[in-house]
MIDRENZA-243373 format. One record per residue (C-alpha): residue in one letter; y, x, z. Coordinates in nm, 3 decimals. Example, Ala and Ser with C-alpha at 12.3 -4.5 7.8 and 13.67 -1.06 7.14 Angstrom:
BEGIN
[torgu a [-0.450 1.230 0.780]]
[torgu s [-0.106 1.367 0.714]]
***
This chain:
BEGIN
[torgu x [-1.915 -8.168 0.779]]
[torgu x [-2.248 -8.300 0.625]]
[torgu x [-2.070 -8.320 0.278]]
[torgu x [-1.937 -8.008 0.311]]
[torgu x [-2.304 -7.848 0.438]]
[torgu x [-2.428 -8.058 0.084]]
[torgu x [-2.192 -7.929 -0.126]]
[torgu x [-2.306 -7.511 -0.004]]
[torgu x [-2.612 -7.646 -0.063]]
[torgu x [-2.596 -7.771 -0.408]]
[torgu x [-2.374 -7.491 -0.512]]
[torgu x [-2.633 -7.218 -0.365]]
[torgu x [-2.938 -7.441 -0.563]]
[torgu x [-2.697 -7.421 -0.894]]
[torgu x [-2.611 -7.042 -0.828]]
[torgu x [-3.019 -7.002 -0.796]]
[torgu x [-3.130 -7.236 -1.123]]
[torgu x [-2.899 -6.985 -1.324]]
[torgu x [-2.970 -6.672 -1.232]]
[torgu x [-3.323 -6.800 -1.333]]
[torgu x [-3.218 -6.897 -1.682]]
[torgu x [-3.071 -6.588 -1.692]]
[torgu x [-3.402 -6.384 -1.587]]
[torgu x [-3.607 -6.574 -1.952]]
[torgu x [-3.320 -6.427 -2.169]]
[torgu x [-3.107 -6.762 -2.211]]
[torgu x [-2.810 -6.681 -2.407]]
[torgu x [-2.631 -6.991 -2.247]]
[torgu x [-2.659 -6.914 -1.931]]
[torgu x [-2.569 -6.554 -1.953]]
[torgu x [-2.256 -6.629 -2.096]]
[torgu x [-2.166 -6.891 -1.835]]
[torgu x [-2.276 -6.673 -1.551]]
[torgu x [-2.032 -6.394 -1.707]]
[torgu x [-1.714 -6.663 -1.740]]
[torgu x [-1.824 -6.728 -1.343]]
[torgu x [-1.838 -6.381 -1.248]]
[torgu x [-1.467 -6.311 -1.448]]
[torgu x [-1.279 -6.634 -1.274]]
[torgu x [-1.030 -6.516 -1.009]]
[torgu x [-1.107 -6.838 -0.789]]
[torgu x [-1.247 -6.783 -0.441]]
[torgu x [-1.499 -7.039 -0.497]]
[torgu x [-1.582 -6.882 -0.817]]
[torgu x [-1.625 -6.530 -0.640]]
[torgu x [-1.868 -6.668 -0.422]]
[torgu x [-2.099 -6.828 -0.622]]
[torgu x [-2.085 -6.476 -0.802]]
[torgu x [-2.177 -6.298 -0.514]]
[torgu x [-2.459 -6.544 -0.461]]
[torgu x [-2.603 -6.543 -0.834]]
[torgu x [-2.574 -6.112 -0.844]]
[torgu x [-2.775 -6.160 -0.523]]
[torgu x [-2.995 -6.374 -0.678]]
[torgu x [-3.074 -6.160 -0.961]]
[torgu x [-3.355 -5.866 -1.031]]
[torgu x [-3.224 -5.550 -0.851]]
[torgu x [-3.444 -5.325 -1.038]]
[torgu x [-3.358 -5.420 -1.426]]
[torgu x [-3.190 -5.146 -1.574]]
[torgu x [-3.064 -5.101 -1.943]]
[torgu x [-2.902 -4.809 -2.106]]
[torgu x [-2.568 -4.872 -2.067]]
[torgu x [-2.352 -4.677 -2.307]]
[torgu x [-1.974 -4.626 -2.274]]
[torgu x [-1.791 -4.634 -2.585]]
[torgu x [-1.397 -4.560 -2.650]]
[torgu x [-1.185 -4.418 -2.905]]
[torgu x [-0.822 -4.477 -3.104]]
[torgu x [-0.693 -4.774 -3.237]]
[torgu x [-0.839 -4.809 -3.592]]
[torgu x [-1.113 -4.526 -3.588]]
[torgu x [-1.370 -4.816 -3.686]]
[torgu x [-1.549 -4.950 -3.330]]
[torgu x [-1.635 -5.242 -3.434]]
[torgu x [-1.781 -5.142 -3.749]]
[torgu x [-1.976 -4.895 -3.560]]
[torgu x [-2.095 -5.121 -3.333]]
[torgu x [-2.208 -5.339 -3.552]]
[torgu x [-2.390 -5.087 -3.743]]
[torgu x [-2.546 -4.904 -3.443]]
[torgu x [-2.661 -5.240 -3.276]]
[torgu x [-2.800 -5.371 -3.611]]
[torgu x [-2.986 -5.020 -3.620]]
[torgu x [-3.116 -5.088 -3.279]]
[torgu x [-3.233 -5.446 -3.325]]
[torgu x [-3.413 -5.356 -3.631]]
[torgu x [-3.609 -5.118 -3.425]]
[torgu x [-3.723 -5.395 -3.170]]
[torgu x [-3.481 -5.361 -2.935]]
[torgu x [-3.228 -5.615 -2.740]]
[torgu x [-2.878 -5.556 -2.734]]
[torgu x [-2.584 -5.678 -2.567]]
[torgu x [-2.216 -5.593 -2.658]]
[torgu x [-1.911 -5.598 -2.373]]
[torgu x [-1.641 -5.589 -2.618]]
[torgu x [-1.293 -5.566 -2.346]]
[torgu x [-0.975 -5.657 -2.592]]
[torgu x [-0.636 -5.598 -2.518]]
[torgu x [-0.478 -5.913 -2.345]]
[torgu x [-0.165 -6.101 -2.440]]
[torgu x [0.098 -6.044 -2.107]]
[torgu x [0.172 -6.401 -2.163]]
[torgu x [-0.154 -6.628 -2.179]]
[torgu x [-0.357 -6.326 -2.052]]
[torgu x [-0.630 -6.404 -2.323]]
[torgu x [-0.783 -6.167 -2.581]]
[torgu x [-0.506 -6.062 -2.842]]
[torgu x [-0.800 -5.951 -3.071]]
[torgu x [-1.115 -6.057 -3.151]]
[torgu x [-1.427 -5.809 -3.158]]
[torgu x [-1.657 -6.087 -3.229]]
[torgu x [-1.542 -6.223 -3.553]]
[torgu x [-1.495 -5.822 -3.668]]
[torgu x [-1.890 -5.816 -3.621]]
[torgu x [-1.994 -6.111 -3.820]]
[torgu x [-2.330 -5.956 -3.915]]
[torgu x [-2.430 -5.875 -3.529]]
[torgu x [-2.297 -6.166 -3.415]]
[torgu x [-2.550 -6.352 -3.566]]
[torgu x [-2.863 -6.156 -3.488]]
[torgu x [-3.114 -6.315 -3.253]]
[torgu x [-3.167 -5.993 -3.025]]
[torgu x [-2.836 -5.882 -2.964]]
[torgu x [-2.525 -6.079 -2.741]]
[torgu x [-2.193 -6.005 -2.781]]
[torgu x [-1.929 -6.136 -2.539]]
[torgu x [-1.541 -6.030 -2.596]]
[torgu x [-1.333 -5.999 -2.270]]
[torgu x [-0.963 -6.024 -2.216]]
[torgu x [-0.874 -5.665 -2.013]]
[torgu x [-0.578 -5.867 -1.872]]
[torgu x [-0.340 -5.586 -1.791]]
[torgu x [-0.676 -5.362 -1.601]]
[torgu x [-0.598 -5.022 -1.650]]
[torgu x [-0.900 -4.834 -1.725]]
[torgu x [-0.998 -4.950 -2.068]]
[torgu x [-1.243 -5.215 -1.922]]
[torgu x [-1.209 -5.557 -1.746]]
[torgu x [-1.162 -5.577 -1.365]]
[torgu x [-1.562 -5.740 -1.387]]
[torgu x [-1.711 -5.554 -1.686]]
[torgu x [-1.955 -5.391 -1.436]]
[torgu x [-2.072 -5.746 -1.304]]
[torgu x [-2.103 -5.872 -1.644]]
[torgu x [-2.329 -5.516 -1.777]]
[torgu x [-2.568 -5.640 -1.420]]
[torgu x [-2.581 -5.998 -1.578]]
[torgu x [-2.697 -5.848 -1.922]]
[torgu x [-2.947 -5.612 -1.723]]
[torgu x [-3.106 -5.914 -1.595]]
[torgu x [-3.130 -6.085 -1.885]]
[torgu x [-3.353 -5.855 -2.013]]
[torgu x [-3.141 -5.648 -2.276]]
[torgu x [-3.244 -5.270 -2.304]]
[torgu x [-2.870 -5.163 -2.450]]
[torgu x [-2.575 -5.263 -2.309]]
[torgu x [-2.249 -5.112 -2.550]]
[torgu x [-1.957 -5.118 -2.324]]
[torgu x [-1.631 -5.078 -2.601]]
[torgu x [-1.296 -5.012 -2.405]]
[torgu x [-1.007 -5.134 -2.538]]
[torgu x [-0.886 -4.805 -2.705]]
[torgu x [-0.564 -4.659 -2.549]]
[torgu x [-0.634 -4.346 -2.531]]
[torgu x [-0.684 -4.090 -2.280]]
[torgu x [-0.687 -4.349 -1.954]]
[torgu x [-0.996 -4.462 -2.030]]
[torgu x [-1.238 -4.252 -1.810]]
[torgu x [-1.314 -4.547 -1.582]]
[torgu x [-1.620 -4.686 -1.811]]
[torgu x [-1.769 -4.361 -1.703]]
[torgu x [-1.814 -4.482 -1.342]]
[torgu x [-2.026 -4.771 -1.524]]
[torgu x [-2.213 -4.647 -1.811]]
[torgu x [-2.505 -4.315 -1.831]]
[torgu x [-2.390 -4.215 -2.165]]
[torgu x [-2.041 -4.205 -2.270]]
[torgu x [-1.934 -4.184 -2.658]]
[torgu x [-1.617 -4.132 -2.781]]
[torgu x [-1.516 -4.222 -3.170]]
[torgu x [-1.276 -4.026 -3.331]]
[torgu x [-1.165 -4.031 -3.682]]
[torgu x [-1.099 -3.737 -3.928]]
[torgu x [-0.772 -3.576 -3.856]]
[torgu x [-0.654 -3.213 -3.752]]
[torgu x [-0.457 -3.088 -3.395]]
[torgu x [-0.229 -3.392 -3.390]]
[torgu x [-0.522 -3.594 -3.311]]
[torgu x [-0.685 -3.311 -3.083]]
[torgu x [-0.394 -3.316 -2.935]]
[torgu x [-0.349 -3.713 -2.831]]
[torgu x [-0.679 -3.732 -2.640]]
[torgu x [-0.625 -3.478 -2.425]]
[torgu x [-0.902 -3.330 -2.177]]
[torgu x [-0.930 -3.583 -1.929]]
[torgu x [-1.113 -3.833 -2.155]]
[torgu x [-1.277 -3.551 -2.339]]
[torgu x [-1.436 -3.398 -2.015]]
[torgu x [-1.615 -3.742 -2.004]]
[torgu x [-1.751 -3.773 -2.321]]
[torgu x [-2.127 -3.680 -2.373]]
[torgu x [-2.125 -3.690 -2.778]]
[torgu x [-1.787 -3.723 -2.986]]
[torgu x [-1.849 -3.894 -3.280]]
[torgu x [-1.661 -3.849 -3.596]]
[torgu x [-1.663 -4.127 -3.794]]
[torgu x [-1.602 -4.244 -4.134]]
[torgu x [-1.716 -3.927 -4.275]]
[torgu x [-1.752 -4.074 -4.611]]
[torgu x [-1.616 -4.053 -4.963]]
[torgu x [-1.254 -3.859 -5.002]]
[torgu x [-1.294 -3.863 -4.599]]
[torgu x [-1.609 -3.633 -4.581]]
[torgu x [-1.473 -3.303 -4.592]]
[torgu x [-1.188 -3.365 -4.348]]
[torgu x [-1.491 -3.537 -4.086]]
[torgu x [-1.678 -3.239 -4.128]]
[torgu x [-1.369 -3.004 -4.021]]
[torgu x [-1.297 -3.206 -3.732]]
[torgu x [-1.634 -3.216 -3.606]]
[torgu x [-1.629 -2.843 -3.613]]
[torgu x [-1.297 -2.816 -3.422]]
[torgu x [-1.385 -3.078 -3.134]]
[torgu x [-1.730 -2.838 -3.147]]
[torgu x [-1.544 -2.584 -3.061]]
[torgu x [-1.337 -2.710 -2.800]]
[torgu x [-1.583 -2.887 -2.664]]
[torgu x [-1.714 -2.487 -2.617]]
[torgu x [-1.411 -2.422 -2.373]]
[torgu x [-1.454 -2.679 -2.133]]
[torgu x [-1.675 -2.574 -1.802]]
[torgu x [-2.046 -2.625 -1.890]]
[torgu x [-2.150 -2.968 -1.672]]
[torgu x [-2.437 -2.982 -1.455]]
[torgu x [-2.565 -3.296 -1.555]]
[torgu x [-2.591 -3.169 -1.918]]
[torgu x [-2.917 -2.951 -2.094]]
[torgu x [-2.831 -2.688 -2.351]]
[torgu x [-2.637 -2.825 -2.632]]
[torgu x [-2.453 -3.087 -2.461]]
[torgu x [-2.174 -3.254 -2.507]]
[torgu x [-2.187 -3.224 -2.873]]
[torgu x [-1.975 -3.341 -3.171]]
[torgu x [-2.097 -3.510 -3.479]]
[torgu x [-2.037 -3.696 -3.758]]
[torgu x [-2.101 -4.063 -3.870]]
[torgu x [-2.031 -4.329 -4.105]]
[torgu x [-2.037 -4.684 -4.013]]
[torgu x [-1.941 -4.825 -4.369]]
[torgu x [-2.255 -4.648 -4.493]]
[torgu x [-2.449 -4.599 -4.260]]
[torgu x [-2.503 -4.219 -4.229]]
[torgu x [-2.555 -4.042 -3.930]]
[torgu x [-2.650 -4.337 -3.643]]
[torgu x [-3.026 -4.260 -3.634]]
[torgu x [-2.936 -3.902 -3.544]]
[torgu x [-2.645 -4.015 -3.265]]
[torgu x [-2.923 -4.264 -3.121]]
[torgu x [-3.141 -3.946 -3.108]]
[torgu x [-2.870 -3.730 -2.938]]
[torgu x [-2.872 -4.012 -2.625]]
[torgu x [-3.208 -4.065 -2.646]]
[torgu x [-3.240 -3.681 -2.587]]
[torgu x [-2.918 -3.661 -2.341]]
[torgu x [-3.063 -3.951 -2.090]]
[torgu x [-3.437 -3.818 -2.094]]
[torgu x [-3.332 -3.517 -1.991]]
[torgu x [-3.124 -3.661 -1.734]]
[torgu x [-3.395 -3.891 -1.617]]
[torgu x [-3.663 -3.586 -1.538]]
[torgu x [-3.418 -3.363 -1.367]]
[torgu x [-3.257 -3.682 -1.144]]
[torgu x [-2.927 -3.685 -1.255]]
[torgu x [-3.020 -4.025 -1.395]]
[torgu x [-3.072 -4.142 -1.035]]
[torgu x [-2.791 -3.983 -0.887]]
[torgu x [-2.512 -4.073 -1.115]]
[torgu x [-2.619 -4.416 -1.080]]
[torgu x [-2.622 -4.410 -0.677]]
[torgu x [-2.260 -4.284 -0.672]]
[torgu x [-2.139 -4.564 -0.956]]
[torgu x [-2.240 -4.790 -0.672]]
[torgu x [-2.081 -4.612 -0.428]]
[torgu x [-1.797 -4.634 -0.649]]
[torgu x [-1.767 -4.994 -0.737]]
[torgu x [-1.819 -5.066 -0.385]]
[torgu x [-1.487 -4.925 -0.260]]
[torgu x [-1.298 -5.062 -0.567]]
[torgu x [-1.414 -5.418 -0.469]]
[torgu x [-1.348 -5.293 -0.109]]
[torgu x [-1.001 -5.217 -0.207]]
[torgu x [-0.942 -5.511 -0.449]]
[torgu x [-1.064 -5.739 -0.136]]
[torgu x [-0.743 -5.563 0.048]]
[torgu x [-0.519 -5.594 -0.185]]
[torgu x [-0.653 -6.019 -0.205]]
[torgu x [-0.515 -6.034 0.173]]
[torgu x [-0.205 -5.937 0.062]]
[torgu x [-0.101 -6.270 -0.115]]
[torgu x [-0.176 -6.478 0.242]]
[torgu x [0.110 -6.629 0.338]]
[torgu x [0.182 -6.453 0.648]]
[torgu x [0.160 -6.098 0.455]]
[torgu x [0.287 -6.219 0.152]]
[torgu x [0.655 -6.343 0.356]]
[torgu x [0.665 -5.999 0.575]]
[torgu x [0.585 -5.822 0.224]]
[torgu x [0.879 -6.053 0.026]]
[torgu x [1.097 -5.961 0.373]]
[torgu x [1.008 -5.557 0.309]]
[torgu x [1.065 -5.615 -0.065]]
[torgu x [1.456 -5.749 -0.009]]
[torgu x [1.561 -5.474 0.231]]
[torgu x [1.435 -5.188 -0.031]]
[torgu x [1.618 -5.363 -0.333]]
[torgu x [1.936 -5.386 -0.164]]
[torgu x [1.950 -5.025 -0.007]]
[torgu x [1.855 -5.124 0.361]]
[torgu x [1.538 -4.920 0.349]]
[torgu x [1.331 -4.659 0.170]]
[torgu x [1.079 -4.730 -0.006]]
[torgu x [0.854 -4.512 0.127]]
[torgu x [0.975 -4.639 0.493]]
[torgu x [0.933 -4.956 0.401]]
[torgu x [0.573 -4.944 0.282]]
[torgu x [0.455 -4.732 0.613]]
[torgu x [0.615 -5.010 0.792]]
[torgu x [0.418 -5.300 0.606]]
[torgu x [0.095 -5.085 0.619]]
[torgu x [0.145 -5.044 1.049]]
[torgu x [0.196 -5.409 1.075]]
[torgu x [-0.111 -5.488 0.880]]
[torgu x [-0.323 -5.307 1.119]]
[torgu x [-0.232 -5.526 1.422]]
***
């Protein structure tokens, strides 16, 4: 027992000396404390409780939410928006989720050697994440990790989703201003993203409007312009908002006005509270997903986990319906 009792102990004292580290800005630490905070193990999850716990509640960055197709450039845009950023004074940390291998379950691509330049700057951090198999666009932890990078001390947080299209609304629930990056094309293009991730976006941002590619940016910024004008006018949004517009990475053209666009969409927010309130019901939010992820946890115990395999037989050979068979599981739980 009095190991045990030293062990907590020790553990607590570790959880404590990093979220320090973490507080003066070191780069070490932060990305330990985000490999703790992405393990699966129990023991793991608790000392991530304890080091979130541990940390600043009232450090806040502007986190930004940024999706778009395979191939539209994110990387390069990233890279040129956060070098834009750090040349202005400012820290900046990149959450770069990559789609995962279904084998190993690590990162099939790598966002960090596509931003050599950024990668190497002093004020920004960039830390690639495997998505393994989370639908949503992000990690099952990105919001822990944008909290870690908050408490280091960074004042932009770039969330990039993987890039699969129109499921990826959840890095709204975690960011105050979401972009989405488009590249030129016509209707085919309109088409494939659909409304639901366009009802999320605060600025759509053409990019690679550049050489032979120019005129063909500036006609699809002026069609997503106009559709944006058909969808219902949003609360949380002043008069010109959500807007399209045009960028290009490779040269950079256009990023000091996008920057200016959020800069204008979140001040707004801020005086009116919307700023406030959107981030009070993220939390709400993330607190029943880890609520539910916590359930679905109990599920592998042994005893569940053998009534579940049980369940599982009966509906594969024909004995039961599926639907019978989960209302069955579910009642069983509960006593």
């Amino acid at each position: 027992m009095d190991i045990l009792l030293s062990r907590r102990k020790r553990c607590a004292m570790d959880t404590n000396d990093l979220a320090k580290r973490i507080v003066v800005g070191e780069r070490r630490a932060l990305a330990r404390a985000i490999t703790l905070v992405e393990s699966g193990r129990a023991d793991h999850r608790a000392d991530a409780a304890r080091l979130l716990a541990a940390l600043p509640q009232d450090a806040q960055a502007l986190r930004i939410g940024l999706s778009g197709t395979p191939g539209v450039g994110k990387s390069t845009f990233i890279e040129s928006f956060g070098m834009m950023l750090t040349a202005q004074g400012l820290r900046v940390a990149v959450l770069a989720v990559d789609p995962s291998s279904s084998r190993s379950g690590g990162s099939i691509l790598g966002d960090k050697t596509r931003m050599d330049l950024l990668s190497r700057d002093p004020n920004a951090f960039i830390r690639p994440s495997p998505s393994q198999t989370h639908l949503g666009g992000v990690a099952r932890r990105t919001r822990e990790a944008v909290r870690l990078c908050e408490a280091a001390g960074y004042d932009v947080v770039l969330i990039e989703t993987v890039g699969v299209g129109q499921s990826e609304t959840v890095v709204a629930e975690m960011s105050d201003v979401f972009l989405l990056l488009l590249a030129p094309a016509g209707g085919d293009e309109l088409q494939g993203v659909k409304r639901g991730i366009m009802e999320m976006a605060d600025v759509i941002v053409v990019n690679k409007a550049d050489g032979d590619l120019k005129p063909a940016a500036n006609r699809t910024r002026a069609d997503y312009a106009g559709a944006l004008r058909l969808l219902r006018k949003r609360a949380q949004d002043p008069d010109g908002f959500p807007k399209a517009m045009t960028v290009s990475a490779l040269e950079e053209h256009g990023l000091s006005e996008t920057w200016d666009a959020l800069q204008e969409l979140v001040d707004w927010r801020r005086e009116n509270g919307f700023w406030d309130h959107t981030r009070a019901e993220q939390a709400r939010y993330w607190f029943h997903e880890d609520v539910k992820q916590r359930l679905l946890a109990q599920l592998e115990t042994s005893e569940a986990r053998a009534e579940l395999e049980l369940l599982s037989d009966e509906v594969s050979g024909g004995a039961l319906d599926p639907a019978v068979a989960a209302q069955s599981f579910v009642a069983k739980l509960g006593h």
